[in-house]
N, C-alpha and C positions, 0 to 999 in steps of 0.2 A: 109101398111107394111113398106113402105119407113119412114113413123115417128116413127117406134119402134125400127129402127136400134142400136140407140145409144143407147137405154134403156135396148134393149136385151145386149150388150156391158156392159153397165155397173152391170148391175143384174149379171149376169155370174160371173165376175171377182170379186164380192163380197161374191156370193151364191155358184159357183161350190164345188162341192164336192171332199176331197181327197182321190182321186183314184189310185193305184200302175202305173196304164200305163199314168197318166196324169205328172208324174215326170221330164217328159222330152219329148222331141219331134221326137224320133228317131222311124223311120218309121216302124222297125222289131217290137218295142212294142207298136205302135198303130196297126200297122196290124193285130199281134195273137188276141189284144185285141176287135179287131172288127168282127174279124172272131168266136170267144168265144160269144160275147154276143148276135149273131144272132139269134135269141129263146131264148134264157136264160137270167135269171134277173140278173142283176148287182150283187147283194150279193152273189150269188152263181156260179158268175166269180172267182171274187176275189183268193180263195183258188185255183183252177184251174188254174188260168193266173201266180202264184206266184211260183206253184209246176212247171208248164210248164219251167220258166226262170230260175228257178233254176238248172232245167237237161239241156234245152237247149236255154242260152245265144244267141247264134249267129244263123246267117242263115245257117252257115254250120254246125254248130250241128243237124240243123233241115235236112239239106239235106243229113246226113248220118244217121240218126238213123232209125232203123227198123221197117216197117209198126205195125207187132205185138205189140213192144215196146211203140209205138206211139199210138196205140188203147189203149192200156192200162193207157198209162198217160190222155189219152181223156176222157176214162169210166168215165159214169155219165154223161156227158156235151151232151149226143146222138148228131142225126145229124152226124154218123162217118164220110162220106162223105166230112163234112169238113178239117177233120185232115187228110185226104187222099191228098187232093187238097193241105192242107197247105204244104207238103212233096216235090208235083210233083210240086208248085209254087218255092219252097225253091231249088231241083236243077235247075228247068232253070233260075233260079237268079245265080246260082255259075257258071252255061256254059256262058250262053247268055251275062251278065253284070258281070261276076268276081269278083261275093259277093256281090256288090255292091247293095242296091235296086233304080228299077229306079226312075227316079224324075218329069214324065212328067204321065200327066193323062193317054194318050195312053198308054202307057208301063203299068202301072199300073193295066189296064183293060184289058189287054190283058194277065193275070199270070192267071193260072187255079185259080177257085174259088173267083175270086172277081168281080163283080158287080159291077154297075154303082153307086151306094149309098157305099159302101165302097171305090172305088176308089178318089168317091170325097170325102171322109172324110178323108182320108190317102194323098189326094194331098194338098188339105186347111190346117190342121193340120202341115203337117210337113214339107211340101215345099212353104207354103204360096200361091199357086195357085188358082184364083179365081174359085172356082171351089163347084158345089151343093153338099149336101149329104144330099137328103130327104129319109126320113122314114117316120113311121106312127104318131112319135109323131110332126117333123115337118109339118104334113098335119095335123093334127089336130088343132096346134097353128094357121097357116095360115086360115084355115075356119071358124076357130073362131074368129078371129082377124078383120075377113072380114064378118063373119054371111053367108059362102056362102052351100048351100045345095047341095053340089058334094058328087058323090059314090069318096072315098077316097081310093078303092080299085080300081079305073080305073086306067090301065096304063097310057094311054092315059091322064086322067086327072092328074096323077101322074106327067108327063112329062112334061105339062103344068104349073103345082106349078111348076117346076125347073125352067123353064125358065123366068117365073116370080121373084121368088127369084134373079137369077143370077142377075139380072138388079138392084138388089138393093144390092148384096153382097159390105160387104166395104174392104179397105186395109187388114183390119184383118178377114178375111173369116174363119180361121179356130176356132177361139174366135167365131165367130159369130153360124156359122155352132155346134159347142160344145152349145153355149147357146140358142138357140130355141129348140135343141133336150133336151137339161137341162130341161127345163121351159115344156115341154110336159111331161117329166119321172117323175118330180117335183111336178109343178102344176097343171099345162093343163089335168088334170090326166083320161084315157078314159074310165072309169066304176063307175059308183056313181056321186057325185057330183065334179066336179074340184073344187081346194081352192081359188078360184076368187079372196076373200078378202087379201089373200096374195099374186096376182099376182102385178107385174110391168107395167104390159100394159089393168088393167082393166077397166082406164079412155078413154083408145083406142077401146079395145074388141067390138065391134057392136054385136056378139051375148051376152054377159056380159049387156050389155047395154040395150039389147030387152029383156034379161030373156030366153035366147034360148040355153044357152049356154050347156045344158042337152040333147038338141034336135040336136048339129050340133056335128060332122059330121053326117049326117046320116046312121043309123045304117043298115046296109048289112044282111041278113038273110043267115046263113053259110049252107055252102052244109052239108048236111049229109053225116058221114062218114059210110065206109062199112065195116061190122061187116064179122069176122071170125071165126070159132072153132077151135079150135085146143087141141089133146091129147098129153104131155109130157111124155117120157120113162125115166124115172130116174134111170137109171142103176147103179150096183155096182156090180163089182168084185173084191175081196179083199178089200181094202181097196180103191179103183181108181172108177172113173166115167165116163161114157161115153160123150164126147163131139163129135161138127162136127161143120166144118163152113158149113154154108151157102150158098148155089150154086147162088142166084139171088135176083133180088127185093131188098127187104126191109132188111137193116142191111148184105148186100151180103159181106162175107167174113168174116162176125163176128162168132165165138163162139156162139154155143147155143145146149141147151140140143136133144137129136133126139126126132122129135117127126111127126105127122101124121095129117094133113085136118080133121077136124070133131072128132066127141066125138064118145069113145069105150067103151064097155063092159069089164068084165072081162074074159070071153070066148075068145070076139075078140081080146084082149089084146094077149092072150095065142097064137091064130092063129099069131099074126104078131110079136111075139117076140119069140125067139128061145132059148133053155136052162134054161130057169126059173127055179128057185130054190122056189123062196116066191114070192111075190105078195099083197100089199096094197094099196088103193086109198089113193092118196097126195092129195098138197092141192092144190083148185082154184085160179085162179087173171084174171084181166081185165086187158090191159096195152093199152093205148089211142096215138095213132100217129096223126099227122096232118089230114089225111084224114082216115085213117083205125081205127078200135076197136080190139083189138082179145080178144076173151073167151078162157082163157086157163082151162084145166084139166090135172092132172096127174096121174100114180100109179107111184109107187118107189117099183123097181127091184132088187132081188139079184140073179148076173144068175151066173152058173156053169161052164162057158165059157168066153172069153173074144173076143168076135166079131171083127174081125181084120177092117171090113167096120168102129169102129171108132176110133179116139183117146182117149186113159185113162189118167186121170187127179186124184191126188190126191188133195182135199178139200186145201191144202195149195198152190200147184202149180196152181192150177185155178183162186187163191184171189190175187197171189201174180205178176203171170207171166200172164196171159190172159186177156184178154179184154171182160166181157160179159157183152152184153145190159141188158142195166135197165128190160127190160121186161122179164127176166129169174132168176134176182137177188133175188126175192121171193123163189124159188126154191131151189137156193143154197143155200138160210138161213136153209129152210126147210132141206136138208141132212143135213146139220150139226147138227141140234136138231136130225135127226136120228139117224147119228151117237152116237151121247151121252147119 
């Protein structure tokens, strides 16, 4: 790895890509940008990361605006969790350091929500500190580079790439650190074939070189995830609909339609909703989390009452003021074709 330093160096600074947060080196927009693209692909940062700076410029924009507000500008990008984090990071940056973000890796890893793989990316990039930021695309590059047959999901062995890397990081770490992560998102690419023939370091690659390069890292067989039911109450009274946030778990605090553990009748429907006027079966969707699946089902209600246990939303105030996860947004499409 130590002879591709300069070659990773110069491919980068030829090949990178121009990207809104790479404009400059200011650590407020590598940060949201780092914290945006953790699950999420590049392309569909972009429009997120640009809507983000346009409402909120500075760190104190970000540490006065309102949780609600801030889900909202989030929606779509999931993972709320993050935008939460990015809020509670943003005031103790306005208490603790006076606006200021800090500049030293500790300080940095110690802000809610950031990790040891963004803190070194945020410290290399914008402070010049020699300092890691592995992910999966740079463990990819490195055990290809090397032909080495490691579970790349080990921490442990995770930790180990760092500290290997650091020892060859150069002056410009955060150039560096940007183009191995480049060259894995790029080239190194980790499902089908990598474009070997267009890599910088394929006279280097020892798995390139063995024809292995298909074969390394080795492929991890994923846990299965656990599968849910769940019935949807799509309520309507007047013109408004029924929402609730979310008491726990998964998306806790977010917006989403009421609904029930397991799949119901229209009988059992009738027993667990009060006031019903009509009554039709909506539609199904699957929505896929990291570890969980849930089966959703609905009917769409029009009841004669308006149940004080939720909040009422009219189809405009719900698209325009609220935050609701992707995994409900089928639904909302669905009223609206009911509506009409």
């Amino acid at each position: 790895m130590k002879n591709c330093v300069e070659i990773i160096l110069n491919w980068y600074r030829e090949n990178k890509r121009d990207l809104p947060w790479r404009k400059d080196i200011d650590p407020y927009h590598v940060w949201i940008s780092e914290i945006m693209l953790q699950q999420t692909r590049i392309d569909a940062v972009i429009d997120y990361y640009e809507k983000f700076m346009n409402r909120l410029p500075s760190i104190k924009d970000l540490s006065e605006i309102s949780e609600d507000e801030l889900l909202k500008l989030w929606e779509g990008l999931g993972y709320y969790s993050r935008a939460r984090n990015l809020k509670k990071a943003a005031v103790l940056i306005m208490e603790k350091y006076h606006g200021v973000f800090p500049n030293t890796y500790d300080e940095i890893l110690s802000l809610p929500g950031i990790g040891e793989y963004t803190a070194g990316a945020i410290a290399s990039i914008c402070f010049q500190l020699k300092e890691v930021a592995v992910d999966g695309n740079v463990m990819r590059v490195y055990s290809r580079v090397q032909d080495l047959d490691i579970d790349v999901s080990d921490l442990k062995v995770k930790k180990k790439v760092g500290e290997e890397i650091k020892k060859i990081l150069p002056e410009e770490s955060g150039e560096f650190n940007q183009g191995i992560m480049e060259l894995g998102e790029v080239i190194c690419l980790p499902n089908g074939e990598p474009k070997c023939e267009l890599c910088p370091l394929k006279s280097r690659c020892m798995a390139f070189l063995n024809k292995r390069q298909t074969l390394i890292p080795r492929k991890i067989k994923k846990m299965e995830k656990l599968e849910e039911e769940y019935t949807l109450f799509l309520m309507k009274y007047n013109n408004k609909y029924a929402l609730r946030k979310r008491d726990g778990g998964l998306l806790k605090n977010m917006w989403e339609f009421p609904n029930k553990e397991g799949f119901y009748t229209y009988d059992e429907v009738k027993e667990i909703i009060p006031n019903i006027k009509t009554i039709q079966l909506g539609i199904t969707n699957t929505h896929i989390f990291t570890h969980k699946k849930w089966f959703m089902n609905s009917y769409y209600l029009e009841v004669s009452k308006m149940d004080l246990n939720y909040s009422w939303f009219t189809i405009e105030e719900i698209e325009n003021n609220l935050a609701l996860p992707s995994a409900f947004t089928p639904f909302l499409e669905y009223i609206k074709k009911c509506q009409n």
